[in-house]
C-alpha positions as CSV (number, residue, x, y, z in Angstrom):
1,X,49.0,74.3,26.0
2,X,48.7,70.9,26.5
3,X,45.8,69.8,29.5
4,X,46.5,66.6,31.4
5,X,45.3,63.2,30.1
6,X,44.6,64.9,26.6
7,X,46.5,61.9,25.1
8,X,43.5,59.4,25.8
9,X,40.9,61.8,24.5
10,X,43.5,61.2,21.1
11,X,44.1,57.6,21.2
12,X,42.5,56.0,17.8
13,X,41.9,53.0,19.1
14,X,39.6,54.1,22.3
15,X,37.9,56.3,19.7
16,X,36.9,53.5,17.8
17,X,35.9,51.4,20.8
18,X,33.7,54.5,21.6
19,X,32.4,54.1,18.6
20,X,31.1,51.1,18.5
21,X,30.2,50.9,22.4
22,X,27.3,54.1,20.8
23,X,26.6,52.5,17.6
24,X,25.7,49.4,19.4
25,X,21.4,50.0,19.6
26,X,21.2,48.2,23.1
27,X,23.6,51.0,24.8
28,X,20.9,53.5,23.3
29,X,17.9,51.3,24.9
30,X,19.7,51.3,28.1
31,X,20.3,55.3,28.1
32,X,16.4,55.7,26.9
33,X,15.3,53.3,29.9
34,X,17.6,55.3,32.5
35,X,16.6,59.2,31.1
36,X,12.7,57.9,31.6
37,X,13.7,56.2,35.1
38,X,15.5,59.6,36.2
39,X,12.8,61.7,35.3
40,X,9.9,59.5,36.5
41,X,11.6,58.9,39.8
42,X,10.4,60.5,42.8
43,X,12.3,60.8,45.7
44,X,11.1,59.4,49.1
45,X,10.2,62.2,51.5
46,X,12.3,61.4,54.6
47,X,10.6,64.2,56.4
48,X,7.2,62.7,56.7
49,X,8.7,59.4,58.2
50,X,7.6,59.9,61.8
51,X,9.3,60.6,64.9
52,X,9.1,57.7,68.0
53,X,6.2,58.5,70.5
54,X,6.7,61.5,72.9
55,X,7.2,60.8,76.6
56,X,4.7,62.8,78.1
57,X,4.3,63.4,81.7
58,X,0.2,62.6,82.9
59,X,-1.5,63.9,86.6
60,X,0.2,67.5,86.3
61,X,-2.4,69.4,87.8
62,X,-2.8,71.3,84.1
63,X,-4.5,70.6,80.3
64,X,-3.2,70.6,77.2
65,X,-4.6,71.3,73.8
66,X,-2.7,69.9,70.3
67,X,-3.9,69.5,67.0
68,X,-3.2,67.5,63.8
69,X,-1.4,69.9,62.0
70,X,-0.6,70.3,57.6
71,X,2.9,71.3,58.2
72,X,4.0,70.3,54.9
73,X,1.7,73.5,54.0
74,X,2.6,76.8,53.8
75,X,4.0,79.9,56.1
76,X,0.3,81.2,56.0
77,X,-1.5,78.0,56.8
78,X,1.0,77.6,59.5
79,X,0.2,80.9,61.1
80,X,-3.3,80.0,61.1
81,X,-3.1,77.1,62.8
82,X,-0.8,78.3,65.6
83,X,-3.1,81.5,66.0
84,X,-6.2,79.2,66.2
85,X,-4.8,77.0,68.3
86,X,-3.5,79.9,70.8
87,X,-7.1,81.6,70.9
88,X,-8.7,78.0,71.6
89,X,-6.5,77.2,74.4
90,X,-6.9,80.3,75.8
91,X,-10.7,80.0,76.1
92,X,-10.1,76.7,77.2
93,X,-7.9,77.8,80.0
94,X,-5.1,75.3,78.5
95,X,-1.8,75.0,77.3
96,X,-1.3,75.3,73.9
97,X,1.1,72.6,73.0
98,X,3.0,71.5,70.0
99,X,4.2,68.3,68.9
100,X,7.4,67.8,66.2
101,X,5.5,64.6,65.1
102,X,7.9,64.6,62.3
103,X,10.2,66.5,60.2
104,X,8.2,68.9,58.4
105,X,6.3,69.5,62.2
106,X,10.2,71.3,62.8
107,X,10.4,73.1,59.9
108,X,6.5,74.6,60.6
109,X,8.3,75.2,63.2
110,X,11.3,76.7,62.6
111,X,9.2,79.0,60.1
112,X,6.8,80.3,62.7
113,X,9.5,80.9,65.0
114,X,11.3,83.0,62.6
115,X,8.1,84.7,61.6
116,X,5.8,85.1,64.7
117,X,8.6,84.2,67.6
118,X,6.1,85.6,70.3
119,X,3.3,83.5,69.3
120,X,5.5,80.3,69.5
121,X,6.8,81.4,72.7
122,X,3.3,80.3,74.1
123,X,3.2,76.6,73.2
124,X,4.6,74.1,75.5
125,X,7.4,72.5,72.9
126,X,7.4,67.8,73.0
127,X,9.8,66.3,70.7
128,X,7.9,63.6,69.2
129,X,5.0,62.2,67.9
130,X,1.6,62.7,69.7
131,X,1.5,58.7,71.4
132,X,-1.5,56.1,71.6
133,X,-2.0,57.1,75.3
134,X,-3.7,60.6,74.3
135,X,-6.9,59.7,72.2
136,X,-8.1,62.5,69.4
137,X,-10.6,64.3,69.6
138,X,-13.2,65.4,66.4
139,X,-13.4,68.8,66.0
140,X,-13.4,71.7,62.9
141,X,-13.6,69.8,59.8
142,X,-13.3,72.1,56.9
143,X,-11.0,74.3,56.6
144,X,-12.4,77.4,56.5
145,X,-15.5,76.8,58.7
146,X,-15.8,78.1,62.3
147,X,-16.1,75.5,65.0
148,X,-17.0,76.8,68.5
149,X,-15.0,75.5,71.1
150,X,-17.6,75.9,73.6
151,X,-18.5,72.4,73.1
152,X,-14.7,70.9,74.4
153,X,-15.2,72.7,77.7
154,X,-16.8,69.3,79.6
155,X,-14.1,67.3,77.9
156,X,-11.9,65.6,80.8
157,X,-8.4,65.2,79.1
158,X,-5.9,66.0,80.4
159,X,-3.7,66.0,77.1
160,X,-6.9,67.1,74.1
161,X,-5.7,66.7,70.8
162,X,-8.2,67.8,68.0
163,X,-8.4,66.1,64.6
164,X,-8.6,69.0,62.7
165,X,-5.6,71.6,60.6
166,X,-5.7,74.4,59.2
167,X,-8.3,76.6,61.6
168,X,-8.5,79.2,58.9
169,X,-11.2,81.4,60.7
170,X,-10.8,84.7,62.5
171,X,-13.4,83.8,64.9
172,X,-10.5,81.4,66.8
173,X,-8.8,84.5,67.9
174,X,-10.8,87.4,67.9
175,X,-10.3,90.9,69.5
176,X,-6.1,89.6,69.4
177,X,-5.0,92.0,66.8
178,X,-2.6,94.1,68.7
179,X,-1.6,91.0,70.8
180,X,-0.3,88.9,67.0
181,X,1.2,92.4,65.8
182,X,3.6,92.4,69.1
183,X,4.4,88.6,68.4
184,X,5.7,89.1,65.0
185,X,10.0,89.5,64.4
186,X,11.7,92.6,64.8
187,X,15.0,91.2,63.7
188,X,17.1,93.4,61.5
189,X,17.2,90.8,58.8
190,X,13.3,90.9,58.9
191,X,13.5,94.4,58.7
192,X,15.1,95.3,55.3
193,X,12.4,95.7,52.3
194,X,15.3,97.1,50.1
195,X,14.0,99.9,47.7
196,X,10.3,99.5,48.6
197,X,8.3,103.2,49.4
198,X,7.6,103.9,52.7
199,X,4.2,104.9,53.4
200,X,4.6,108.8,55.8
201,X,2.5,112.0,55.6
202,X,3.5,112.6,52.0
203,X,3.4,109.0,50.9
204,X,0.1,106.8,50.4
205,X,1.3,103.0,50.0
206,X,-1.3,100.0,48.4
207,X,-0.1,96.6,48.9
208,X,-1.3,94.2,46.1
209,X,-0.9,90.5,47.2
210,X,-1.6,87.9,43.9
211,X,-0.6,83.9,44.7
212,X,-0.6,82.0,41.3
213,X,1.8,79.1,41.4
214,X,0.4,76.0,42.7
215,X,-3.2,77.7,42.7
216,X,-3.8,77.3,38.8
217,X,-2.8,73.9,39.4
218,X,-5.0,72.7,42.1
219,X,-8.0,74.5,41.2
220,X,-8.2,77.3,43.4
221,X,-8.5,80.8,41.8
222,X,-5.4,82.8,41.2
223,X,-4.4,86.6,40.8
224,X,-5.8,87.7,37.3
225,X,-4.1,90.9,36.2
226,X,-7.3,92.2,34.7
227,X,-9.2,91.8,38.2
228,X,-5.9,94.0,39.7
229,X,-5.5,96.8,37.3
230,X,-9.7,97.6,37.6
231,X,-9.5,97.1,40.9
232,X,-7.2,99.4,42.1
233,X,-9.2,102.0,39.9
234,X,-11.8,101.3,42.1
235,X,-10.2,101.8,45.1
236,X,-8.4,105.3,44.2
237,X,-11.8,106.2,43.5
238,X,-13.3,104.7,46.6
239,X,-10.5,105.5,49.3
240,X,-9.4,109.4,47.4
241,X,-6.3,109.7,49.6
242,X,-5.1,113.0,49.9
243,X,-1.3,112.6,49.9
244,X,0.9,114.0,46.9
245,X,3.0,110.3,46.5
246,X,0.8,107.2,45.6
247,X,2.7,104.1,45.7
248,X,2.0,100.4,44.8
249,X,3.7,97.0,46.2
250,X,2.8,93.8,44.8
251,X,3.8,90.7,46.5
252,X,3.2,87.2,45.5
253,X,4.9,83.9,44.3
254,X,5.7,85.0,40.4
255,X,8.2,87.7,40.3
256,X,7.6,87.8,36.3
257,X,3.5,87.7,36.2
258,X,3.8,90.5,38.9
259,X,5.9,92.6,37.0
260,X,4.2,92.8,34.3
261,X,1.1,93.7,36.0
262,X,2.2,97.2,35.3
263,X,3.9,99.0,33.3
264,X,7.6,100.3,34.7
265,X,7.6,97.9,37.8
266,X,10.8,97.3,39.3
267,X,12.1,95.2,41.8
268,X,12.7,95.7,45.6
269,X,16.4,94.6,44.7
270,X,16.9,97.0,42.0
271,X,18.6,99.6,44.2
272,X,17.2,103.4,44.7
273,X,15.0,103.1,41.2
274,X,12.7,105.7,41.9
275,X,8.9,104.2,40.4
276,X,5.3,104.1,41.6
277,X,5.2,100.4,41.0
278,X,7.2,97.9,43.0
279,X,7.9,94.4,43.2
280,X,8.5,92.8,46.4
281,X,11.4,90.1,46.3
282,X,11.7,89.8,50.0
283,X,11.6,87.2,52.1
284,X,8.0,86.2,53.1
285,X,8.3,87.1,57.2
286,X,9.6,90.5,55.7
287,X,6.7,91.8,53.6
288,X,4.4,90.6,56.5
289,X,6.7,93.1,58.9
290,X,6.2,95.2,55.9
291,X,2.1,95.6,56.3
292,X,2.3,95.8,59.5
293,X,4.2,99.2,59.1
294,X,3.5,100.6,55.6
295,X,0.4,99.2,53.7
296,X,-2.4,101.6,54.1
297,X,-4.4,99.6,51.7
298,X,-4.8,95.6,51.1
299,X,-5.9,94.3,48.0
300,X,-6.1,90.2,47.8
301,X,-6.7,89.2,44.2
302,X,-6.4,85.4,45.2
303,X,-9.1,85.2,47.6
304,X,-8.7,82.2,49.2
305,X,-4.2,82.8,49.5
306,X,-3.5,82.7,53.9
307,X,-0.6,84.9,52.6
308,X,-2.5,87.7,51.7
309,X,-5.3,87.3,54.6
310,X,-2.0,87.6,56.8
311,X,-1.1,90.7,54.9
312,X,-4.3,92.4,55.4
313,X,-4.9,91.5,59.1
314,X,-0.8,92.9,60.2
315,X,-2.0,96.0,57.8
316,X,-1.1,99.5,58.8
317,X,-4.1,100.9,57.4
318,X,-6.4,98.0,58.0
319,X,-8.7,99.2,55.1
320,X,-8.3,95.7,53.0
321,X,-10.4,95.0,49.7
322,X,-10.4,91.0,48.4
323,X,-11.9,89.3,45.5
324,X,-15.3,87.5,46.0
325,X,-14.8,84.3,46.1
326,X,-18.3,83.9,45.5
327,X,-17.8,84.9,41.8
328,X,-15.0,82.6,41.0
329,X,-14.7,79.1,40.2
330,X,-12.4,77.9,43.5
331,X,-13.7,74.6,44.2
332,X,-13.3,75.0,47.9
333,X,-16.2,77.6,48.2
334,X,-17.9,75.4,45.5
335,X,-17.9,72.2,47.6
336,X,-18.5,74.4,50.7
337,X,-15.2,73.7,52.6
338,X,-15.1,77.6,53.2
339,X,-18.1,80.4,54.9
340,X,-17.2,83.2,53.9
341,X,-18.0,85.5,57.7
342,X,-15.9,82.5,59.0
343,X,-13.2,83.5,56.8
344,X,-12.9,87.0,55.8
345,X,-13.5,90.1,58.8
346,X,-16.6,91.8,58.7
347,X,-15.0,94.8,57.9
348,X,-12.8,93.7,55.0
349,X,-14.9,94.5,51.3
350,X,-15.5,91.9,48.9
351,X,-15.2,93.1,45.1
352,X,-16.3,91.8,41.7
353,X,-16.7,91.9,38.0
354,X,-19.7,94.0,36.9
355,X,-20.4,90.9,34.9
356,X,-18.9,88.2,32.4
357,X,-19.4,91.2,29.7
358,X,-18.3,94.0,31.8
359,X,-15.0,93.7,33.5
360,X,-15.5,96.7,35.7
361,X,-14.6,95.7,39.5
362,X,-17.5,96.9,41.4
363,X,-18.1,96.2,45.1
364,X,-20.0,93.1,46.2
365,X,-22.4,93.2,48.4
């Protein structure tokens, strides 16, 4: 068989000139120079350029509340900060109102909607970034650190945009359980958790959350498979359920650390494999709608992950263990960014290691 053009690939003479063209040491300089340059480049983020100023409408006879926002974080940070934002406004008495300041702003959004469509339902929507005309207001400055918004009641504007993001405290929205839990997607596509166990009268379900990733990187303290493995022998000891079929979910950000965790995992994609460990490979608005209808215990080995705080507050069982963050080296508790009965629910129960020498995961008190 003979493939088109085969002839030049043949030809002596453009051979040679190939030849020389490589043996020639500047064309090797020039490929060195363009390798580095490809590798080394980084591309410009188009979606933080932002959008032109928001026409906004002033004298309506009703207040707003905004916020700076990290959308370029992630799903559970964005939760946060629409929740916190919601229960503020409420106790405000105002609107709770969202700007797309730029294009990551629309994909927070996009996400939330997908996630938590009744919760975005509540914000008035502008297209645009927040203009000069609507001054910001200083207000929750850590990110983990309760701010009362008692003290923005005797502000006058109309249109009150607060400095702060994230909002990672339970005390923005409290007693609004039930309230989030109807908010969250009931979509068919959000629905399917492939091979995972359902937790019913026979079958007793632990979800296991561990973030790693970008956690090891930034110095925040990420899911140590030790710290799982004597913690959930701790909690079978501590919670002694009763029914016949024990089951355990992990979810997370590293399919492979996760499934070696323990021994005969398998995947939520790998079809009716009957095991008593599972993988979750779902989509993340799926293992939240997950919780919310089969975990009847949360363990978060990665204490300060949003992902799995989400997890254990949309919990079935709502009995939820966590590492102590005290006892780690996450430089956000360090540099005191985070209070701990800001963050965690007073019911939720903090674990550790016995000690540096004794690994056995004890509660913390």
């Amino acid at each position: 068989m003979r493939f088109p053009h085969s002839s030049y690939y043949s030809n002596p003479k453009k051979t040679n000139y190939f030849k020389k063209v490589l043996s020639f040491p500047g064309t090797w300089a020039v490929l060195i120079v363009f390798t580095y340059h490809y590798i080394t480049w980084k591309k410009v983020d188009l979606l933080i350029i932002p959008y032109p100023p928001a026409k906004v409408q002033f004298n309506t006879s009703r207040k707003y509340l905004s916020s700076n926002l990290a959308s370029i974080a992630q799903l559970g940070n964005h939760i946060f900060e629409f929740a916190g934002l919601y229960g503020i406004a409420k106790k405000l008495n105002r609107i709770p109102t969202f700007f797309i300041e730029n294009g990551h702003h629309k994909k927070m959004l996009d996400r939330a909607m997908n996630t938590m469509p009744g919760l975005v339902d509540k914000f008035l929507i502008i297209n645009g970034s927040v203009p000069d005309s609507i001054r910001n207001t200083s207000f929750h400055i850590a990110c983990c650190t309760y701010d009362d918004p008692i003290r923005l009641e005797t502000k006058p504007d109309e249109y009150l945009h607060l400095t702060g993001i994230f909002y990672q405290s339970w005390k923005y929205f409290p007693g609004m359980r039930e309230e989030f839990l109807s908010f969250l997607s009931n979509s068919a596509e959000n629905s399917n958790f492939g091979n995972l166990p359902r937790s019913d009268a026979n079958t007793h379900v632990t979800c296991i959350h561990a973030r790693r990733g970008d956690f090891l990187e930034v110095g925040f303290y990420g899911a140590d498979p030790v710290f799982i493995r004597n913690a959930m022998k701790f909690i079978d000891d501590r919670e002694k359920d009763t029914k016949p079929n024990k089951k355990i979910v992990i979810f997370g950000d590293d399919a492979k650390f996760m499934k070696k965790v323990f021994d005969g995992s398998v995947y939520s994609t790998d079809g009716a494999k009957e095991a008593n460990h599972y993988v979750s490979k779902n989509t993340p608005t799926a293992d939240f709608i997950y919780s919310k209808y089969h975990c009847d215990v949360v363990l978060i080995s990665a204490p300060h992950s949003t992902f799995g705080w989400w997890m254990g507050y949309f919990s079935k069982g709502q009995k939820v263990y966590h590492m102590d963050i005290r006892f780690t080296n996450d430089w956000v508790y360090e540099k005191g960014e985070i209070n701990i009965k800001d963050f965690y629910l007073p019911h939720w129960q903090a674990l550790k290691f016995q000690n540096s020498d004794n690994l056995t995961v004890v509660e913390s008190l």
